[in-house]
C-alpha positions in Angstrom: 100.0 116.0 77.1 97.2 114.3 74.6 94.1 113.4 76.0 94.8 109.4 75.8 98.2 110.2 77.9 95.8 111.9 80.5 93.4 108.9 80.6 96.7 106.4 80.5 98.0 108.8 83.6 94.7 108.8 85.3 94.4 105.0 85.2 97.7 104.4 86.6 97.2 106.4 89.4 94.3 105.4 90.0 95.1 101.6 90.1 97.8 102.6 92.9 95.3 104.4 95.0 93.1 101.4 94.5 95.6 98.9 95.5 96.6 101.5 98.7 92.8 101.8 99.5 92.3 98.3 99.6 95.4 97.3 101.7 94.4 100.0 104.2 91.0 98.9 104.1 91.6 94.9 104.8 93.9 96.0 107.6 92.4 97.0 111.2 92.8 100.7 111.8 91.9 103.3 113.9 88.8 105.6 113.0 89.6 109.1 112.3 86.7 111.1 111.0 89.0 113.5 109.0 90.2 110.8 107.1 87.2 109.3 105.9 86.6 112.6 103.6 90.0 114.3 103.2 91.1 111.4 99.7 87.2 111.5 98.7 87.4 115.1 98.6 90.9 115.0 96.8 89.4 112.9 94.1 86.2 114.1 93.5 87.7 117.8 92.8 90.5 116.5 90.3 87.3 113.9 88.9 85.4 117.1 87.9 88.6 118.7 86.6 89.1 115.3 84.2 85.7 115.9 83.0 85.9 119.4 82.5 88.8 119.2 80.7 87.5 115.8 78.2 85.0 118.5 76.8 86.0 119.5 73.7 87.0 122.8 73.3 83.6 125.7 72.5 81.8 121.9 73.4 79.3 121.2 76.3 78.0 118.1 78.1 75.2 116.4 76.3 72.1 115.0 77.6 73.2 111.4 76.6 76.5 112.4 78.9 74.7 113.5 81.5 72.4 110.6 81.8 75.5 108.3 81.5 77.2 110.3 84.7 74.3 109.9 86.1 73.6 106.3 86.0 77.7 105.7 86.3 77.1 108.2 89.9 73.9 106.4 91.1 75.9 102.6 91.1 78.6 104.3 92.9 76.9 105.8 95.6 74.9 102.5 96.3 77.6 100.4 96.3 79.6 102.9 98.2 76.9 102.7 100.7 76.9 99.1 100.6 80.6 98.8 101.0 80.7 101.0 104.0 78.1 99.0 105.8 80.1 95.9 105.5 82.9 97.1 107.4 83.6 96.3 110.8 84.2 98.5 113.9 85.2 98.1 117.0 86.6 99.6 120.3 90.2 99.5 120.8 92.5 101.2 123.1 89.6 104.0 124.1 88.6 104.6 120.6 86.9 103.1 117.5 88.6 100.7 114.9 87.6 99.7 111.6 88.4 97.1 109.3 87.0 96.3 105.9 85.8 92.3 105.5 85.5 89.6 102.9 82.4 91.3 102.0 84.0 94.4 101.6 86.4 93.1 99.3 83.8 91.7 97.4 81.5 94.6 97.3 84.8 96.5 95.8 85.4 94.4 93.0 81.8 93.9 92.0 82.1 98.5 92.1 84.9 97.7 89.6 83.3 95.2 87.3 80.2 98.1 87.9 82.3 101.0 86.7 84.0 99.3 83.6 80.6 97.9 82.3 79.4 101.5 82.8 82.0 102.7 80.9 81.7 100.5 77.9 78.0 101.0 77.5 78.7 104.7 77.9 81.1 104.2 75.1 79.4 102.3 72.7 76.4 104.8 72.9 78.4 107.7 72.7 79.2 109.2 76.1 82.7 109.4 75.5 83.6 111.7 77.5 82.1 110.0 80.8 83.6 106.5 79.7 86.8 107.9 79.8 87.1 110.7 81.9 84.7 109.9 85.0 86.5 107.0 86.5 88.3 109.4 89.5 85.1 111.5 90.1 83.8 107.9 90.4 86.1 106.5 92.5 86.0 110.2 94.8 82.1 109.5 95.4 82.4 106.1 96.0 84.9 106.4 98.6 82.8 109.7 99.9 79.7 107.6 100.5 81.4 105.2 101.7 83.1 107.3 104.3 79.8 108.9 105.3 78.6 105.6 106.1 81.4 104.4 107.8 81.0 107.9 109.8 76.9 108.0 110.3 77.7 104.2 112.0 80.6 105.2 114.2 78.8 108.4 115.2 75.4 105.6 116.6 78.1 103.1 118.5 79.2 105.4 121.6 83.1 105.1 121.9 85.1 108.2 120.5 86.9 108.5 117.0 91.0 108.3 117.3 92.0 111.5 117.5 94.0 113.0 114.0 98.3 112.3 114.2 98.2 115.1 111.8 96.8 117.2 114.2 98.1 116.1 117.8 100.7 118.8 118.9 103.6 117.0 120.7 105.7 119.8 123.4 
């Protein structure tokens, strides 16, 4: 597989997590802290792959990369932060709830608009390995600081987390 079949890959899957985030998001659900990190954690490993593996071969990162992952990292985790302070939880049923809002929505496409612009100006000054390989590391620390967020404020309201289906033992 050639590098633009990777990025063409990448991008697909990453539109379907996107659209599966979002859906899950808009929709009220119960607050399991294991979830907030387990995707995050997913993405950001396979995000630092992608970049690892744009570098040419015998090449490094340069300076002007670095700054440009830096800057793209920086947007992310504010509005990451951002994001996850716009959601809304809740008790239900003994436990916390969460659902994303308007706001959140908003606050996702303007990470979106953030990320592309990123990219292109990364681009056209000649970070192209960030422009075209940092998008799921992006998307993992987004999602990461978002969760944190989301986590820090459930941790401050009092009522328990759900507990994990994955982990409940049924006899």
């Amino acid at each position: 597989m050639n590098l633009n079949t990777t990025n063409a890959l990448n991008y697909v899957i990453i539109a379907a997590l996107v659209v599966w985030v979002l859906t899950r998001q808009l929709q009220s659900r119960p607050v399991v802290a294991r979830s907030l990190f387990v995707l995050p954690v997913i993405l950001g490993v396979v995000g630092i792959g992608s970049l690892g593996g744009a570098v040419p071969k015998g090449g490094q990162f340069t300076s002007n990369d670095v700054k440009w992952l830096a800057i793209d990292l920086a947007t992310t985790v504010v509005l990451g932060a951002v994001r996850g302070a716009s959601i809304r939880l809740f008790p239900q049923g003994g436990v916390l709830w969460r659902k994303g809002t308007w706001l959140t929505l908003a606050l996702w496409l303007l990470s979106f608009a953030a990320r592309a612009g990123i990219g292109v100006l990364a681009a056209d000054n000649g970070a192209k390995v960030v422009a075209s390989s940092a998008l799921m590391l992006s998307f993992g620390v987004s999602l990461a600081v978002q969760g944190a967020v989301v986590y820090l404020r459930a941790a401050r309201v009092g009522v328990p987390f759900a507990p994990d289906p994955r982990r409940a033992r049924t006899w």
